[in-house]
ROLOKE-987498 format. One record per residue: residue number from 1; x, z, y of N, C-alpha, C, O in turn. Coordinates in steps of 0.02 Angstrom, whole numbers, plus 32768, in hexadecimal, padded with zeros to 4 digits. Atoms other than C-alpha are relative to their C-alpha. Layout:
 num n_east n_up n_north ca_east ca_up ca_north c_east c_up c_north o_east o_up o_north
 NUM      X    Z       Y       X     Z        Y      X    Z       Y      X    Z       Y
...
***
This chain:
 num n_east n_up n_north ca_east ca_up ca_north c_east c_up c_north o_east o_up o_north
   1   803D 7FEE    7FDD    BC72  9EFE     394D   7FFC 7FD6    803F   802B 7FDA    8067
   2   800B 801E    7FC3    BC36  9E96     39D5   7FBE 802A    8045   7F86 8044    8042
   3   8014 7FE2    7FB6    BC08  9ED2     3A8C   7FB1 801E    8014   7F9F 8048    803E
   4   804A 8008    7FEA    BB4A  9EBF     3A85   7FEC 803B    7FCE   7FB3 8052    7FD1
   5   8030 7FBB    8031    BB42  9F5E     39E8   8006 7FD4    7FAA   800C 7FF2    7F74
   6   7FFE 8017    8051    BB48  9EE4     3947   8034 7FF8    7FDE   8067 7FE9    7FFD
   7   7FC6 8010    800A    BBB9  9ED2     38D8   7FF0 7FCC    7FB1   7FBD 7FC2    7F91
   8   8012 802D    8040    BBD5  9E5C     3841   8052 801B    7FCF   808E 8021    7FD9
   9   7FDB 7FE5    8035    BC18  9E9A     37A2   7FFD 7FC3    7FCC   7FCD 7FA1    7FBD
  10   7FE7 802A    8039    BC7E  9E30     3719   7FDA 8021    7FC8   7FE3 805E    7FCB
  11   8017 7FF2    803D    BC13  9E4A     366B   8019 7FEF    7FD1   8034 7FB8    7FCF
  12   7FCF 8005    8033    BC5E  9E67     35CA   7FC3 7FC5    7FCD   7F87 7FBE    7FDA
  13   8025 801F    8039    BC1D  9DEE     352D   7FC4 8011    7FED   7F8F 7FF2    7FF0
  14   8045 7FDB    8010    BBAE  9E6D     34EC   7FD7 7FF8    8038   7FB5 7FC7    802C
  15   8028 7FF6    7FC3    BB4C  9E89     359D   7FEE 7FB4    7FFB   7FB2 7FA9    7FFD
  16   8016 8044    7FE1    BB4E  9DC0     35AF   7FCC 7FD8    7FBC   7FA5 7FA9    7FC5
  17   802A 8012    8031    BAFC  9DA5     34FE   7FCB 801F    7FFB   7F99 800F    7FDA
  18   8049 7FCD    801E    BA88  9E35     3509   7FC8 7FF4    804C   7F8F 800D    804C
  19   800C 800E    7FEB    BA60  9DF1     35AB   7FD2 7FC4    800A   7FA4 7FBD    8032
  20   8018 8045    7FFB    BA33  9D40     3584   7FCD 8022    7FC4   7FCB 7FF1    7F9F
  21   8038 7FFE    8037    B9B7  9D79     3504   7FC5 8032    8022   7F94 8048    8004
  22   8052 7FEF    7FDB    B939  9DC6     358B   7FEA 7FCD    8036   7FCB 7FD9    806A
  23   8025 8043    7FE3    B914  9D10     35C5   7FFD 7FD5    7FD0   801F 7FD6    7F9D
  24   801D 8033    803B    B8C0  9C81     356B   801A 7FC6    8014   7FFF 7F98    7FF7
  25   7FEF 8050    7FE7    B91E  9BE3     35C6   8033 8013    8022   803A 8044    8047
  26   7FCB 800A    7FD7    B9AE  9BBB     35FF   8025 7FB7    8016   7FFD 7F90    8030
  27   7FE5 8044    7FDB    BA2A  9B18     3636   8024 7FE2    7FCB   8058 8003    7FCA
  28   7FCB 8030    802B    BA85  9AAE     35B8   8010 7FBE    8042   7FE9 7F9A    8061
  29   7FCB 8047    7FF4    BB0A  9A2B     3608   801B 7FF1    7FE8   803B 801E    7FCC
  30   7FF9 802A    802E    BB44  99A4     35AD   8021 7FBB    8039   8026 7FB9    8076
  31   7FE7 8032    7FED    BB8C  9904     35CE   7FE2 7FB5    7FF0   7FF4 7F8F    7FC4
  32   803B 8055    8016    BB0A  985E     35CF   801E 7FD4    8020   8032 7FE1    8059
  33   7FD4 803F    7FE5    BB5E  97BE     35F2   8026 8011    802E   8015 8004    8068
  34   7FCD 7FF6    7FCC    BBFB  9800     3644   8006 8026    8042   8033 8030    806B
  35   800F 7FD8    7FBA    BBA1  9863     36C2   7FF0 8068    7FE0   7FDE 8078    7FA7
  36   8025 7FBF    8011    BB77  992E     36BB   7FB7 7FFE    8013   7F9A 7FF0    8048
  37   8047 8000    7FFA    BAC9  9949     3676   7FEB 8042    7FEF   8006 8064    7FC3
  38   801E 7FCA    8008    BA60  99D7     3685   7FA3 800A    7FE1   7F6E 7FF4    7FF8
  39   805F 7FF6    8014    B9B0  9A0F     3620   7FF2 803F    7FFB   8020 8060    7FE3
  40   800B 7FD2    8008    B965  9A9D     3622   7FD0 801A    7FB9   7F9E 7FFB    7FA8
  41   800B 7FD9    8063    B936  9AFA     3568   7FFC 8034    8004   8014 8055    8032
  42   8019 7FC7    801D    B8F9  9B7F     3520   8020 800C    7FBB   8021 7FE4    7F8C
  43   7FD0 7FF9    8023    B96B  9BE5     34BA   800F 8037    7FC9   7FD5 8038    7FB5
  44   8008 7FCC    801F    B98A  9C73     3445   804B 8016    7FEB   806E 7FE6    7FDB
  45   7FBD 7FE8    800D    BA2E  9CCD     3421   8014 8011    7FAC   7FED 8032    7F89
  46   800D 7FF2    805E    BA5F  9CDB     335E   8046 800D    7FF5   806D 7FDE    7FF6
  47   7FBD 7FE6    800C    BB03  9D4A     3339   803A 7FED    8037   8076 7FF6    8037
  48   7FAB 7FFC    7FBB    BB6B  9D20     33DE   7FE7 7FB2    800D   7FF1 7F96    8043
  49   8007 8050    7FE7    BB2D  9C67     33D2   7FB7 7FEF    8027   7F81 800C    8020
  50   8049 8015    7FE6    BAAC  9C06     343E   7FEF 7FE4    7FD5   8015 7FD0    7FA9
  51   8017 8029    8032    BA2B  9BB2     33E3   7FC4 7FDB    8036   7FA8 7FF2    8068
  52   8036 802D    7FE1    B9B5  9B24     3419   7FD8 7FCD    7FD4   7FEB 7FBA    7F9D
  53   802A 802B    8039    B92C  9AB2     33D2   7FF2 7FCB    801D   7FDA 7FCB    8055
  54   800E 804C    7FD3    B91E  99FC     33FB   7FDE 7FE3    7FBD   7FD9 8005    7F89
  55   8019 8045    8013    B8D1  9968     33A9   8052 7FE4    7FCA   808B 7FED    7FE1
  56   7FC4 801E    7FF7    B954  9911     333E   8014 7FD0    8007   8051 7FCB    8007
  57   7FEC 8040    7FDE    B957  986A     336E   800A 7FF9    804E   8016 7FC4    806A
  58   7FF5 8007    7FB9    B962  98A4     3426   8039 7FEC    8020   8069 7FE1    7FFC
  59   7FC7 801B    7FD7    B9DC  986B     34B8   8014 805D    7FFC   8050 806A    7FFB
  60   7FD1 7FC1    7FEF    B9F6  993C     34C4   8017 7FFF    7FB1   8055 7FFF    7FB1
  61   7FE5 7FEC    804F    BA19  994E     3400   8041 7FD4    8003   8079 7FED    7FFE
  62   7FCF 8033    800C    BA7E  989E     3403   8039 8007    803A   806E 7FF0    8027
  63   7FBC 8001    7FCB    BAFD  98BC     34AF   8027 8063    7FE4   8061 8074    7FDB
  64   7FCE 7FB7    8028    BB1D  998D     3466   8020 8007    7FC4   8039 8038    7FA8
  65   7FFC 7FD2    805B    BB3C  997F     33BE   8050 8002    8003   8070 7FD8    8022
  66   7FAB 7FF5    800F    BBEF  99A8     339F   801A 800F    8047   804E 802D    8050
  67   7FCD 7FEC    7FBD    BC19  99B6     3455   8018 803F    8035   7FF1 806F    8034
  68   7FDD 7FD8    7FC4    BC71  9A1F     34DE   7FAF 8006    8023   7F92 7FD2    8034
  69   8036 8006    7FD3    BBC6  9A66     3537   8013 8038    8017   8043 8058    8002
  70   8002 7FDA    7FD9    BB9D  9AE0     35BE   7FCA 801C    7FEF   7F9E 7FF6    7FDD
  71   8053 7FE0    7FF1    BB05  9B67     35BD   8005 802F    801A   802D 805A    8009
  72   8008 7FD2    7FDA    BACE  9BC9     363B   7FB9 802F    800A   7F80 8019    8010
  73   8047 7FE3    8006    BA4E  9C47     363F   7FFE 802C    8042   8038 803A    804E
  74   8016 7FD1    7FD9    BA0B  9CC0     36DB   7FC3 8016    800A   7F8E 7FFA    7FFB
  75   803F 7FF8    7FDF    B99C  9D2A     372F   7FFD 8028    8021   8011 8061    8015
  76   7FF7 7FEF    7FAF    B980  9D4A     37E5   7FD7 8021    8017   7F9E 8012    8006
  77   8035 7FEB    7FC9    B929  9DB3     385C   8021 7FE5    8053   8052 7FF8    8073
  78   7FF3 8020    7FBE    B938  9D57     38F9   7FEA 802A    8049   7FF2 800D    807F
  79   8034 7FF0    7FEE    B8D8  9DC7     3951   803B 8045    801A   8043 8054    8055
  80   7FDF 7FC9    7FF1    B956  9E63     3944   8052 7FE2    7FF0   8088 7FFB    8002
  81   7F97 802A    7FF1    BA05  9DE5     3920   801D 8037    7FB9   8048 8063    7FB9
  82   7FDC 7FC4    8053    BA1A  9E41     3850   7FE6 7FC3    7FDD   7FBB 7F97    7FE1
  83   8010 8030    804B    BA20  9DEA     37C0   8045 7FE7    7FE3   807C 7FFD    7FF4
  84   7FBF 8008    8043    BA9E  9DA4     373E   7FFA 7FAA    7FF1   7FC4 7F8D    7FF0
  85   7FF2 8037    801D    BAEA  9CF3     3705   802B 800D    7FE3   8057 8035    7FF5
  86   7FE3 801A    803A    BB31  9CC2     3671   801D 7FD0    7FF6   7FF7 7FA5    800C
  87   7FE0 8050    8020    BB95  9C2B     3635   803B 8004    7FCB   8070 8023    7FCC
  88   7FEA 7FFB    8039    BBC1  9BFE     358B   8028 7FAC    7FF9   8006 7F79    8001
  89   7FCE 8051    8021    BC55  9B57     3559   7FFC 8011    7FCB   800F 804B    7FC1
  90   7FD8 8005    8050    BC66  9B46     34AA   7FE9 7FB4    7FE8   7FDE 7F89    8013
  91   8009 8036    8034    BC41  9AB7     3420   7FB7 8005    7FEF   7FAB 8035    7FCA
  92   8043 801E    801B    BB86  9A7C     3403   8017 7FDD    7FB5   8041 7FB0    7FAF
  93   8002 8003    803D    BB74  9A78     3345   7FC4 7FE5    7FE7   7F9C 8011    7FF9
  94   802E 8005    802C    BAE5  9A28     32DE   7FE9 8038    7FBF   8015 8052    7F9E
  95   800C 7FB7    802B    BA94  9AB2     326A   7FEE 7FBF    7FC1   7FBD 7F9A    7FC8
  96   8030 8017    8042    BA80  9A54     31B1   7FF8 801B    7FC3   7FDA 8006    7F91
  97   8014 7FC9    8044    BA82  9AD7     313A   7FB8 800F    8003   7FA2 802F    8034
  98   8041 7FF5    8026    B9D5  9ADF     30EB   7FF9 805E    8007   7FD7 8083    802C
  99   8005 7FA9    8000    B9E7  9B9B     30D1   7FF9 801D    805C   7FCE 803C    807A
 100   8001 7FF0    7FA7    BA1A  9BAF     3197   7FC3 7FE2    802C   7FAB 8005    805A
 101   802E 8020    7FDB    B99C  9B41     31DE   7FB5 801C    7FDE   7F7F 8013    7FF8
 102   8037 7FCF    800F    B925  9BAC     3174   7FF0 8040    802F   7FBE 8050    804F
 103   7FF2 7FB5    7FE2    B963  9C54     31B6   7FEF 7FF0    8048   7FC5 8015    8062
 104   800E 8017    7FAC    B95F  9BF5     3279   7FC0 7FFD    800D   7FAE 8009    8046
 105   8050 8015    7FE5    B8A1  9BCC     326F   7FC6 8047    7FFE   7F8B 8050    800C
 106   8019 7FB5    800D    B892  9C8C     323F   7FFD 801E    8050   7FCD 8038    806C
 107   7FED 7FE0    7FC5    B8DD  9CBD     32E2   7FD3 800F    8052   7FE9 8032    807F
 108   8019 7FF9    7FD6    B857  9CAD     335E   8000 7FBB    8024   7FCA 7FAF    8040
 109   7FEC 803B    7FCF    B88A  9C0D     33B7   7FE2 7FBD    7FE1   7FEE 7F9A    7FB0
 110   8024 803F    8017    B806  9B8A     33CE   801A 7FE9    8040   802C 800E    806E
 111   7FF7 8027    7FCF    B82A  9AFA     343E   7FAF 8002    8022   7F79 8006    8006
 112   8041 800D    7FD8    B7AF  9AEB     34E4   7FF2 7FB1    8009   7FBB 7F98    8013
 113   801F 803D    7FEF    B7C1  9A3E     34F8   7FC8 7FDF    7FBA   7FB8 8002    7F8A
 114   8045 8016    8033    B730  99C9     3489   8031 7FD1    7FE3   8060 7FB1    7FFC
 115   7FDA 801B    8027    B766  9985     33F3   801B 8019    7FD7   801F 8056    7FDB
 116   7FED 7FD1    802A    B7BE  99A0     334F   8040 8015    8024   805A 7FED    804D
 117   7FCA 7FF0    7FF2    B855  9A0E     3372   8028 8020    7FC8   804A 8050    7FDB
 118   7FE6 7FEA    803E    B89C  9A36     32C1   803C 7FF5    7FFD   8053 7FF2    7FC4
 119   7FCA 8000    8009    B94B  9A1F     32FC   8029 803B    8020   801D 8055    8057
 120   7FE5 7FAF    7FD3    B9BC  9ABA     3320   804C 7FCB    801E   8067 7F99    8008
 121   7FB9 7FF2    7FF3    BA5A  9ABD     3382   8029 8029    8017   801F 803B    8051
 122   7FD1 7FC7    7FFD    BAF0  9B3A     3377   8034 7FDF    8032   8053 7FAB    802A
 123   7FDF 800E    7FDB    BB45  9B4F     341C   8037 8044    8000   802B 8076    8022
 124   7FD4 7FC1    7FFD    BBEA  9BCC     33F3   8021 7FFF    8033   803A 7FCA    8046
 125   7FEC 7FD8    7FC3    BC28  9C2B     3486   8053 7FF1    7FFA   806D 800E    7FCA
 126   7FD0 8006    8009    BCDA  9BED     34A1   8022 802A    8045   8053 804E    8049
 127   7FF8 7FDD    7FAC    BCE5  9C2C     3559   7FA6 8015    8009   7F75 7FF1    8006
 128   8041 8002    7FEA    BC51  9C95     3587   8026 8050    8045   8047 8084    803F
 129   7FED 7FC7    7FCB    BC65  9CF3     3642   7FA1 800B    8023   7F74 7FE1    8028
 130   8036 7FEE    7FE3    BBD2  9D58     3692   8011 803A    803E   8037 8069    8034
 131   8021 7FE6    7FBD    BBA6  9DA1     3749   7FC7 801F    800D   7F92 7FFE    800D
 132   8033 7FE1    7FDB    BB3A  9E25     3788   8000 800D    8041   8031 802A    8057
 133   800E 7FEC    7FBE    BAF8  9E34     3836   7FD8 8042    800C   7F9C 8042    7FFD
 134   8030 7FCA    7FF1    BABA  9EE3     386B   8010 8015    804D   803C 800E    8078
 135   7FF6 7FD5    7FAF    BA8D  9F44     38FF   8040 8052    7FF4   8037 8083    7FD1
 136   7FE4 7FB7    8006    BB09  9FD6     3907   7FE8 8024    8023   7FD8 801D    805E
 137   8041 7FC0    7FD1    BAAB  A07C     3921   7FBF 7FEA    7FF6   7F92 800C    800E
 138   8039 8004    8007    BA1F  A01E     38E7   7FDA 8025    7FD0   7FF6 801E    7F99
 139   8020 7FDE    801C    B9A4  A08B     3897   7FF1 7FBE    7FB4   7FFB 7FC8    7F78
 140   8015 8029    8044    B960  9FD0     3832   804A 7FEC    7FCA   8042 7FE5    7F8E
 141   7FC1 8016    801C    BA18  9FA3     37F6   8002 8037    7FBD   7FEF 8021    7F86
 142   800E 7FE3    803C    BA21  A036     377C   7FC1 7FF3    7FCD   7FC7 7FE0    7F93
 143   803F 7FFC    8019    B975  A038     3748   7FF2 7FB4    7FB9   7FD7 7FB0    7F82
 144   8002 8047    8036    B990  9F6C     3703   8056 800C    7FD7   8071 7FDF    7FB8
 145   7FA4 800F    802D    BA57  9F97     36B3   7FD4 8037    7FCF   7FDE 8028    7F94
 146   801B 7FD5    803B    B9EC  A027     364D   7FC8 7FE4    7FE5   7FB1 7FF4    7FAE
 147   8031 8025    8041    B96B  9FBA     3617   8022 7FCB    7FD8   8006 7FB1    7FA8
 148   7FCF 802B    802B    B9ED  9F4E     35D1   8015 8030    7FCA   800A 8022    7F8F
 149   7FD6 7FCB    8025    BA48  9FE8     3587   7FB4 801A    7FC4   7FB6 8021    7F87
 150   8040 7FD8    802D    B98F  A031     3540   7FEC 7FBB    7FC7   7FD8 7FCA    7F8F
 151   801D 8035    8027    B966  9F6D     34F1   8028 800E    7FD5   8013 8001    7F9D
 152   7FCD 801A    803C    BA08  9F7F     348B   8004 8041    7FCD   802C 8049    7F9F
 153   7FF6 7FCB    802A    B9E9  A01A     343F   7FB5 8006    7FD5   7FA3 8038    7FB6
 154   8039 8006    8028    B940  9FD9     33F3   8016 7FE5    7FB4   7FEB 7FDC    7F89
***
């Protein structure tokens, strides 16, 4: 607990997956010519894995595929100092099963940027740690951990 009333709580797996799926974008980092690169995407969660839709001749399709990536997802109230981050390491996968890349286009997840985006990619959770910031004693702090708790029982 820190001095000022807030405190930040370690989140278990469950909380950090059921978390990232009440935002539509989040952070992929990657590695583009030797340097750390960051884009921001729009994402969808599918059995414990991230999923994303690019282009597939892109520079994001062509520097992830097979590799060591980062994704981070949040969301802040700046305003009252609450909110939650996420961050997921694992292995960026290419999706080419016909059957899977069927079932993926089921899922809800259209790409915002313009252009075709008919390529998926599976990012499995090898390390995934998550952080909550709340007010302690705050009346809003409960109010958002039970609308988490009420989404998962739909």
């Amino acid at each position: 607990m820190y001095s000022d009333g807030l405190t930040l709580k370690q989140l278990t797996r469950d909380e950090c997956l059921h978390l990232m799926t009440s935002v539509p974008v989040g952070r992929i980092i990657y590695t583009r010519q030797a340097l750390p690169a960051v884009e921001l995407v729009n994402f969808a969660v599918d059995h414990g894995d991230i999923i994303i839709r690019t282009d597939h001749s892109g520079k994001l399709a062509a520097a992830i595929r097979g590799a060591v990536v980062a994704f981070e997802a949040d969301s802040l109230d700046t305003d009252r100092h609450i909110g939650w981050s996420v961050t997921v390491i694992g292995q960026s996968q290419e999706v080419t099963d016909l059957d899977e890349i069927g079932r993926l286009e089921q899922i809800g997840l259209s790409a915002w940027a313009p252009g075709e985006r008919a390529h998926f990619i599976r990012i499995s959770p090898g390390i995934l740690n998550g952080r909550r910031l709340s007010g302690f004693g705050s009346a809003q702090a409960p109010r958002i951990l039970q609308e988490c708790v009420s989404a998962e029982s739909l």
